[in-house]
Each structure stands twice: as C-alpha cells, then as structure tokens.
N, C-alpha and C positions, 0 to 999 in steps of 0.2 A: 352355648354360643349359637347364635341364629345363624342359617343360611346367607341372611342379608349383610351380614358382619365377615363369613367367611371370601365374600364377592370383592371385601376391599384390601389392598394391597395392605398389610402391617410393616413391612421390609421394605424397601427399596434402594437401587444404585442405578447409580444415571451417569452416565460418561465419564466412569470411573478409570484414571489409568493410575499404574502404580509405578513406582524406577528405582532402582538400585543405582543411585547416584544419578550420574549422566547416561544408565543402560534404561530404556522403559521396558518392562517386561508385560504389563498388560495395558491394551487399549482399548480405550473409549466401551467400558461391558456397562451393561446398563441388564436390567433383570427388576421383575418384582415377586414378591413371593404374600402367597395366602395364607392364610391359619386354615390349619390339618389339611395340608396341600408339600409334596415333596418336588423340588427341582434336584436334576440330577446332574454333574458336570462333569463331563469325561474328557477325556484327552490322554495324549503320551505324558511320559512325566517329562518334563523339564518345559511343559506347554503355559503353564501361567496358574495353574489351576491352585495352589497351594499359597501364591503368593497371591494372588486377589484372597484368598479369606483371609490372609493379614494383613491387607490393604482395608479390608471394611470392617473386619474387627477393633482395627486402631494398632496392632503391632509393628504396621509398618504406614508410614506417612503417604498420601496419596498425593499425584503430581496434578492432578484435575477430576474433578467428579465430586458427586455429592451422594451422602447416606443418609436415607432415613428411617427411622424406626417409630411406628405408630405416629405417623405425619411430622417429630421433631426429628431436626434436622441434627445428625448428630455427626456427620462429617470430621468436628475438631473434638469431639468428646475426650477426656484421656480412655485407654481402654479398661482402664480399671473402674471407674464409673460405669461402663457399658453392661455389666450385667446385674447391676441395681434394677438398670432401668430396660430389661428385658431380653438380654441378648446373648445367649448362652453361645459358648464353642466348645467342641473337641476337637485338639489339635489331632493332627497326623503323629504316630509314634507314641501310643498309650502314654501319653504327658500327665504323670501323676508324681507324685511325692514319694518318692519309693523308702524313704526314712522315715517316713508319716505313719500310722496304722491306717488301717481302710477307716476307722470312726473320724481321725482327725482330717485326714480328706477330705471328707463328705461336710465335716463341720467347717473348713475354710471355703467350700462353695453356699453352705448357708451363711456364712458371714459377706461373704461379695456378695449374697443377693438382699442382703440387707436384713437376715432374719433376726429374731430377737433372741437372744438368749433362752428364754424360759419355754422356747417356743420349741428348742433345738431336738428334745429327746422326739415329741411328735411328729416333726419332720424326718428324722434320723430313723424311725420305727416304718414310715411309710415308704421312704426308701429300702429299706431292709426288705419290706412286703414286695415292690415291684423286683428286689434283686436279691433275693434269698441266699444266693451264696456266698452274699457281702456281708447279709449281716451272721452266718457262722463264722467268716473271717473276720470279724468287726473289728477284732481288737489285735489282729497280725500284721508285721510293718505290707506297705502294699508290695517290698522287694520279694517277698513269700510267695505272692500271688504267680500261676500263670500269666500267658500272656494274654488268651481271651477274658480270665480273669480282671488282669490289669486293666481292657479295655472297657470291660462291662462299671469299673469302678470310676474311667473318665469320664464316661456318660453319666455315671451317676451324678459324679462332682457339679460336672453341670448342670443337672435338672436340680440341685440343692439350688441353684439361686431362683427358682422360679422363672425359666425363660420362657417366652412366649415365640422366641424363634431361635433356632437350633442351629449353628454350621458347624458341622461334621466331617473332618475330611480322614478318605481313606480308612474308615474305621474296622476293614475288614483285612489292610494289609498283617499280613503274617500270621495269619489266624488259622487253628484248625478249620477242618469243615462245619465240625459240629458246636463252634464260638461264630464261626461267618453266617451261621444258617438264626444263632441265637439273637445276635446283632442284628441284623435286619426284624428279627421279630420287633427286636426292640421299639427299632427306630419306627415301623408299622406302627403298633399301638401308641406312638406317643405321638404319630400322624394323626390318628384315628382319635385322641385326646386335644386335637386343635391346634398344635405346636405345628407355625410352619419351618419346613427344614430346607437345608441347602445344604446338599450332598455331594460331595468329592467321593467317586467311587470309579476303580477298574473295570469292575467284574458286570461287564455289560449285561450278561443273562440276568442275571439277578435285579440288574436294578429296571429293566422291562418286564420284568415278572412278578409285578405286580405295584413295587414300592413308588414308583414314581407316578407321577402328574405330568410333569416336563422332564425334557430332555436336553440339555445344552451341550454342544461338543465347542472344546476349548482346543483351540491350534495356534502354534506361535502369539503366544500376547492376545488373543480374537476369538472372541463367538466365530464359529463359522459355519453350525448348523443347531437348528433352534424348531424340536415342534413336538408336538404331543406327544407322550411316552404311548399310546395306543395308535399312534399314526406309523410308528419306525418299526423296522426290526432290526436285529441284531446282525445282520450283515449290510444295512443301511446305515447305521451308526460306524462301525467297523469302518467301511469305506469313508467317512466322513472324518474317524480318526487317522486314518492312516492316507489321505487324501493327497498329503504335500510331499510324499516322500519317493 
C-alpha cells in the first residue's frame, strides 16, 4: 500500500447519531479513519462509546448520519454483508461461540468474508501462524479457552473475513496483564499491516503509548475532545474524561 493511499480516508461517519427508541444516546460524531492508522475513543462507560460501534457497524439502526467504507456508502447495509465487504468488529465481551471449537470459529469469519471453501485450510493455517496458541487449541470448544485466550480468538474471527478496517471495542477489559500487553501487540502489527482501526479502549497509558494516531474522548452522546495521540497526555485526556462531572 502506497503512502498516497494511506492519505485517504477508507472509513468514514459524518453526523452520525444513534437512539434507543425516543432516548438519543449519540450525537452528531462524525470521524475518518486511514489504513495502518489507529483512532482511539475513550470515555466513562455509559458515555456512548459502545453504542456508536453498533451504530456503524449495522447492529443498531442510526437516527441520522451516514457510513462510508472505501467511498460506498453503506449506511443501510444489513450488517451481515458488512464484512464481505471489508469491515471487521470485535465486539466488547470476548463475543465468540463458546460451543464452537476455536477451528470452527475462525471458519464462520472466513465464511462472512466471503472465503471460498478450498481456500479455508490456507487461511486457517495463516491464522494459526499470527496466533499460535489457537492453532494448539484448534480443535477445543472456545468455552475451554481463557479469557485472554477467548479474546485473542475474537480478533481472530475477525481478521478471517479479510478486513480492511477493524472496530474493536474494549478489547483489553478483564484481561490479565500479560493478554492486555499481548492484545495491544496485536492490534500494533495489524496497524502496522495497513488495517485502519477504531478503538474503544480505557486504559489510557497504553493507548498513548504508542498504539494510537488519534485520540477521541467521548462524553454524554459527543466528541468533546479530539487531537493527536502525540499532542495529549494522560492527565489531559483524564480531565477531558472526567470533565462533566
């Protein structure tokens, strides 16, 4: 991927609000995101943060705003076409198949990204290479699994459909030190492989130390501070999360 390709937006939301009925829980957020380029979105929980990625994922229907992926506009997509056509997530809460083994997992995100059948052991083997301790457990239900385990195998699922842009939320809660410390490598080199991501994450140090590009803090429903992950620190964010209270 050239430089000159990483300059253009592949993502975008543009005054996107989301509502739980007649409650709007986010407004008007708008963000673009780059290939091998990390946004980071923090905030308290109950801030919006969870319900915008099911708002542009497609899990949850938007009240106004538009989505685009690689310039089509995919706004009404259902969300189950959405990672054919390049749009990977991890939900919040190791969202896997816990009656599944880790192979058949991996095999139902190469089926949502459209892979072909005969195509599946190569894929499943290359997955196995970037996450070695999945493919020993290959064939163990993923209920077996830890819980950094379990999380290391929802990233997997997703990178089986071939995304070209990643939203990941919270993928470090509940996690040992040494799965929170693995996670982030992850999600590094799959920055560093051209995947842009959009990141739901607490753990401020961590996501200023290194992994991010941008910084977004999300408060009540709203952006309400937005600037280069090398421009803040962690007691500038801090205050910008806990700003309203």
């Amino acid at each position: 991927m050239t430089d000159d390709n990483r300059d253009e937006p592949i993502f975008s939301i543009d005054q996107v609000s989301v509502a739980y009925g007649d409650l709007v829980a986010v407004w008007d957020a708008s963000l673009e995101l780059r290939p091998g380029s990390v946004t980071a979105l923090v905030g308290r929980n109950g801030a919006g943060k969870t319900t915008l990625i099911s708002g542009v994922c497609g899990l949850l229907p938007l009240r106004a705003g538009t989505v685009r992926l690689k310039g089509d506009d995919i706004t009404t997509v259902p969300a189950y076409h959405r990672a054919a056509r390049g749009l990977g997530v991890v939900q919040e809460g190791k969202r896997v198949f816990r009656e599944l083994t880790v192979r058949e997992n991996l095999v139902l995100g190469l089926r949502a990204g459209g892979a072909r059948r005969s195509a599946f052991e190569g894929e499943l083997n290359a997955l196995y290479e970037r996450f070695p301790i999945l493919g020993e457990k290959r064939g163990q239900p993923a209920a077996a699994l830890s819980g950094g385990q379990q999380q290391l195998l929802a990233i997997a699922s997703a990178l089986a459909s071939k995304p070209v842009v990643l939203l990941v939320d919270e993928p470090s809660s509940g996690l040992a030190p040494v799965f929170v410390d693995l996670v982030f490598e992850t999600l590094e080199s799959l920055r560093d492989d051209g995947i842009a991501i959009l990141l739901v994450e607490q753990l401020v140090e961590q996501v200023l130390g290194g992994i991010a590009d941008e910084v977004i803090v999300m408060e009540r429903g709203r952006f309400t501070l937005r600037d280069a992950a090398k421009n803040l620190t962690v007691d500038q964010v801090a205050k910008g999360i806990y700003a309203g209270l």
